[in-house]
C-alpha positions, -999 to +999 in steps of 0.1 A: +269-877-541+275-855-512+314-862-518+311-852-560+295-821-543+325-809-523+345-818-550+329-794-572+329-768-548+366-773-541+378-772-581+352-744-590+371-722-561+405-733-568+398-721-604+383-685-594+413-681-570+440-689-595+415-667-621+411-637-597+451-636-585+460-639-628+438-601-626+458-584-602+473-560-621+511-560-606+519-593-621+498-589-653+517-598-684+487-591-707+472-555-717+458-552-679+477-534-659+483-497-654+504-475-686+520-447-687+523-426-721+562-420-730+570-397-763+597-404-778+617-379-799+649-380-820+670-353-811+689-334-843+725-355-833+704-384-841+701-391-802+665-408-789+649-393-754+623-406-738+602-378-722+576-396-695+539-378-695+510-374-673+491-394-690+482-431-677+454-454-685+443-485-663+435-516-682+412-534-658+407-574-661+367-571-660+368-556-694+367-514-682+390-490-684+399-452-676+424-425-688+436-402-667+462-371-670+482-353-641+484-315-643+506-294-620+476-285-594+456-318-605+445-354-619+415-359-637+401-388-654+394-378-688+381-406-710+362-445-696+346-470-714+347-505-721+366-527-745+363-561-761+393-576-775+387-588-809+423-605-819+462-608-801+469-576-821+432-551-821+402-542-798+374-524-797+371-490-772+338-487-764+335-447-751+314-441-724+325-404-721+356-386-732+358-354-726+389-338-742+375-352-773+336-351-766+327-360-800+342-393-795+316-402-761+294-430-767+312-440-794+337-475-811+369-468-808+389-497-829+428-500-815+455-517-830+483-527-805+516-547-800+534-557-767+564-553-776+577-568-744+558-572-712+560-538-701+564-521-731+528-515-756+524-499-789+491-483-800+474-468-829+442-458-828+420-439-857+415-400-842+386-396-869+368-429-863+370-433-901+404-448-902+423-425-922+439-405-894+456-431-869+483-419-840+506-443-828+518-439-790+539-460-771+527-468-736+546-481-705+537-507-673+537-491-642+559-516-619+554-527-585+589-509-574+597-492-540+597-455-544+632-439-552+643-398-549+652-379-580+687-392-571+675-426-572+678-435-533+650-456-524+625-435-501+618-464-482+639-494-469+623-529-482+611-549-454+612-519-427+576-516-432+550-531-402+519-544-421 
């Protein structure tokens, strides 16, 4: 009996280790993780850019989540909540405050979204909770990368580092 015991013990905290390290957000392939907006815009030649924004939102594995914007002099959080995932393709945004769009706190916010790859997310969700308005944006992962200069030389050397 005491062995069955330690057995349990064992495979329960084998299981919560392999479930905690499938959270960390760096090597998420799900909706956790940390996005970044992108707007992209067809130029009059036909041309597409990709213009990066302050915006960034922080799927968390627990089932919470935050938005939050960077302005020249700061970065606020301007929307958390919840969310429930209801299917592979919609969720539910449960509010808890929002406050570029205060009418929208403490309400249901329904979300349609695609991966389109693993670091690449589509999302439409209804501005006027009724579902006739929806805005689609397309939202980025934030990789685990080494920091690089606007002329893309890495800022710091890989394995220079003393931990």
């Amino acid at each position: 009996m005491k062995h069955i015991l330690v057995l349990l013990i064992v495979v329960f905290s084998v299981k919560l280790s392999a479930q905690t390290e499938q959270n960390h957000i760096p090597i998420s392939k799900s909706i956790v993780g940390i996005w970044r907006l992108i707007d992209e815009r067809k130029l009059t030649n036909g041309e597409s850019i990709r213009i990066l924004t302050g915006d960034y939102k922080v799927i968390n594995a627990d089932g919470t989540y935050y938005t939050f914007a960077t302005l020249p002099n700061e970065t606020i959080i301007v929307q958390y909540g919840s969310y429930e995932i209801e299917s592979d393709s919609t969720l539910v945004e449960h509010i808890i405050e929002n406050v570029l769009h205060p009418r929208l706190s403490g309400k249901d916010s329904p979300i349609k979204y695609n991966l389109i790859d693993e670091n690449t997310m589509s999302v439409a969700w209804s501005y006027n909770l009724e579902g006739k308005i929806w805005l689609n944006e397309k939202w980025i992962r934030l990789p685990l990368a080494v920091p690089r200069s606007a002329s893309g030389i890495n800022l710091v050397q890989p394995g220079t580092q003393k931990h």
